[in-house]
C-alpha positions as CSV (number, residue, x, y, z in Angstrom):
1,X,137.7,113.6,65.6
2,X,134.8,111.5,65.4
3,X,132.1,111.9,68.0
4,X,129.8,109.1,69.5
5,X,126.1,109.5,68.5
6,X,123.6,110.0,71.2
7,X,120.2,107.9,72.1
8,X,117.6,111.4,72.3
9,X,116.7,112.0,75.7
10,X,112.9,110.2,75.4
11,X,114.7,107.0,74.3
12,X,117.3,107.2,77.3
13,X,116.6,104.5,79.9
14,X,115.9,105.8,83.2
15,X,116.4,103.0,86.0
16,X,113.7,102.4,88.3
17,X,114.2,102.9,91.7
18,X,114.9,100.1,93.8
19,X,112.3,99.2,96.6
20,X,113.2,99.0,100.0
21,X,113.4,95.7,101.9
22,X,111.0,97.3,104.2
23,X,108.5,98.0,101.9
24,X,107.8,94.6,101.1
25,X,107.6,93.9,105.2
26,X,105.1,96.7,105.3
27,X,103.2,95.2,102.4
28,X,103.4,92.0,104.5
29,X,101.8,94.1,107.2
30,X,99.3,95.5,105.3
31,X,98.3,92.0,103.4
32,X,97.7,90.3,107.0
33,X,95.3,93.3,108.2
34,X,93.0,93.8,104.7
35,X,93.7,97.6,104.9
36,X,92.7,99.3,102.5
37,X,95.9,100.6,100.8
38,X,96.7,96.9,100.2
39,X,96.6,97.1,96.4
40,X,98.3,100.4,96.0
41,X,101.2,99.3,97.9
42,X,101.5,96.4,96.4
43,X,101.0,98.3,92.8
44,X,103.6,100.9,94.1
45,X,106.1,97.5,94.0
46,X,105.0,96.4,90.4
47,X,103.2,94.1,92.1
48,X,99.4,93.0,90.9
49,X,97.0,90.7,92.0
50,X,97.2,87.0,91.7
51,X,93.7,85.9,92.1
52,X,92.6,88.5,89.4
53,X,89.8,89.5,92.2
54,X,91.3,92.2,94.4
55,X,90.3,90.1,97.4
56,X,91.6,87.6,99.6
57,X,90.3,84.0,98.9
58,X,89.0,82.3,102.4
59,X,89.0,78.5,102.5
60,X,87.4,77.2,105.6
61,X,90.1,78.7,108.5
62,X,92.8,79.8,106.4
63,X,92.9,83.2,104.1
64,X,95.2,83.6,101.0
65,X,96.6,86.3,99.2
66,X,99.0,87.0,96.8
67,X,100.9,89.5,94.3
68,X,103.0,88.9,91.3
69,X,104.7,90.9,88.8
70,X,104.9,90.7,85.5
71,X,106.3,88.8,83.9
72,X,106.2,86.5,87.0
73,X,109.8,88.0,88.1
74,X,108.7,88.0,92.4
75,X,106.0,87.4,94.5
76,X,104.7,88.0,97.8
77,X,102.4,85.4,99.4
78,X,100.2,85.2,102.5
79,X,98.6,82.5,104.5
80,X,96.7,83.6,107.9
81,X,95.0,80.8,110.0
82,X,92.9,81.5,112.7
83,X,92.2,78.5,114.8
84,X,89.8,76.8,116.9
85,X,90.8,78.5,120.3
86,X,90.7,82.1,118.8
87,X,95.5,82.3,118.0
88,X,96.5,83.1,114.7
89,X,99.1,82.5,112.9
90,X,100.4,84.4,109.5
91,X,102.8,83.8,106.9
92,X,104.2,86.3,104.5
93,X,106.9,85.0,101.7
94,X,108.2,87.8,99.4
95,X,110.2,85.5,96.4
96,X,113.1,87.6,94.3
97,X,114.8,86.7,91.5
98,X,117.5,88.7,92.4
99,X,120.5,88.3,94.8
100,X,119.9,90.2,98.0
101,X,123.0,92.3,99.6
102,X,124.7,92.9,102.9
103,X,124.2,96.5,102.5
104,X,119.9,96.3,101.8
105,X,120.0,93.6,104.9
106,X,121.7,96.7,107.3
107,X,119.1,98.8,106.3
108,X,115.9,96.6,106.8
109,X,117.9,96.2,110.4
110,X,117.6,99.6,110.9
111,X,114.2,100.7,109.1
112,X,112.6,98.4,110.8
113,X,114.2,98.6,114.3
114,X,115.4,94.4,114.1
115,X,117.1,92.4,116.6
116,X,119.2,89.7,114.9
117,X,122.0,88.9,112.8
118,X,123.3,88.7,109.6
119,X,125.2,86.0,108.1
120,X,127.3,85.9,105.4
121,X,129.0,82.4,104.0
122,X,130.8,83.6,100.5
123,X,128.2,84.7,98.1
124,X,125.4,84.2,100.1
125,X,123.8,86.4,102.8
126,X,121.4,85.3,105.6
127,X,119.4,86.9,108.3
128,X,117.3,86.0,111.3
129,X,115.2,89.0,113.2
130,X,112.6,89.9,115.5
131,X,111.0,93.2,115.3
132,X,111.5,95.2,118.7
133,X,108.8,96.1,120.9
134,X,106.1,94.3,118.5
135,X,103.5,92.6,120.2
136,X,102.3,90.0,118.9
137,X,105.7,89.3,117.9
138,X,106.8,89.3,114.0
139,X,110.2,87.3,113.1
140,X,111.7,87.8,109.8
141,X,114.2,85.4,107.8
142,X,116.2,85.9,104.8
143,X,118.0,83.7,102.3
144,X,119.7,84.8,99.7
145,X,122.1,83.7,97.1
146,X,122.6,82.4,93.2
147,X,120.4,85.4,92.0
148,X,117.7,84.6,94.3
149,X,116.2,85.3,97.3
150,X,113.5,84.7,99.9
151,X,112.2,87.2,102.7
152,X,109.5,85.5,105.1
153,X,107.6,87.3,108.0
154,X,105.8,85.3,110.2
155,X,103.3,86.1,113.5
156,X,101.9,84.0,116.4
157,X,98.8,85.8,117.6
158,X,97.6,83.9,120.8
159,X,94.6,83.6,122.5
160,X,95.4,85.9,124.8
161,X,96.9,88.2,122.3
162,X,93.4,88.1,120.2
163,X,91.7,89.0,123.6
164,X,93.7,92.0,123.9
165,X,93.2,93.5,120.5
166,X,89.5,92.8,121.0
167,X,89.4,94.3,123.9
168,X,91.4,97.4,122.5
169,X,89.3,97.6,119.6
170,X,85.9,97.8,121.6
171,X,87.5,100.6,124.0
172,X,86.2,104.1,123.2
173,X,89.8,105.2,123.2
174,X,90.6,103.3,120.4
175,X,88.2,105.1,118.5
């Protein structure tokens, strides 16, 4: 009886795991506010800086940022513009080269507490949300099919919106 050799255990393959669809929207999040924890959580995705810099690049209203792996196999992308009456508006676009499933849709519903749908028309799957009980409101749109896919997160901040956080931030409860 012949028996099949083995690869030694250091030369074994593990998979990495997979990251959640929510992660990236966090990210997203994160990206939009400068925190601090930007880089890490975008490193924790095997993600790195685009602009080499670690910072966002500001041209005249608008800030940009952006993550890549490599070999450039995804990206996540921002674009904030704050206009002349004090609203806002971000983007966030998260490109994968990989088909996106039914199943990791249902759970960015519920990890993130979404009111939408899913749509599914053969091979490729689709989603439209809104985050619940957000304010300002963030929507979030999937398309995915023929081994890629494309999450985007947007947010309207209005005037009256940036007023409010202002005035929130200033309060010494906030503190």
């Amino acid at each position: 009886m012949t028996s099949q050799a083995q690869k030694p255990p250091s030369l074994t393959a593990v998979p990495a795991p997979s990251a959640k669809l929510a992660d990236y929207v966090s990210l997203c999040l994160a990206m939009w506010n400068d925190d601090s924890d930007t880089a890490s959580r975008a490193s924790a995705l095997g993600l790195q800086d685009m602009a080499g810099i670690g910072a966002a690049i500001t041209i005249g209203k608008t800030t940009l940022r952006g993550f890549r792996s490599n070999p450039n196999r995804g990206s996540v992308f921002t674009m904030s513009t704050r206009f002349s009456d004090s609203s806002k508006t971000s983007t966030c676009d998260v490109a994968m080269p990989r088909t996106i499933v039914r199943a990791e849709l249902e759970t960015l519903e519920k990890d993130l507490d979404l009111d939408g749908q899913i749509v599914t028309l053969g091979p490729a799957a689709m989603g439209q949300w809104k985050m619940r009980a957000r304010q300002p409101a963030i929507f979030l749109k999937v398309a995915s099919g023929n081994g890629n896919s494309l999450l985007s997160v947007q947010q309207s901040e209005s005037t009256l919106d940036a007023a409010r956080a202002k005035a929130h931030a200033a309060s010494p409860k906030s503190r």
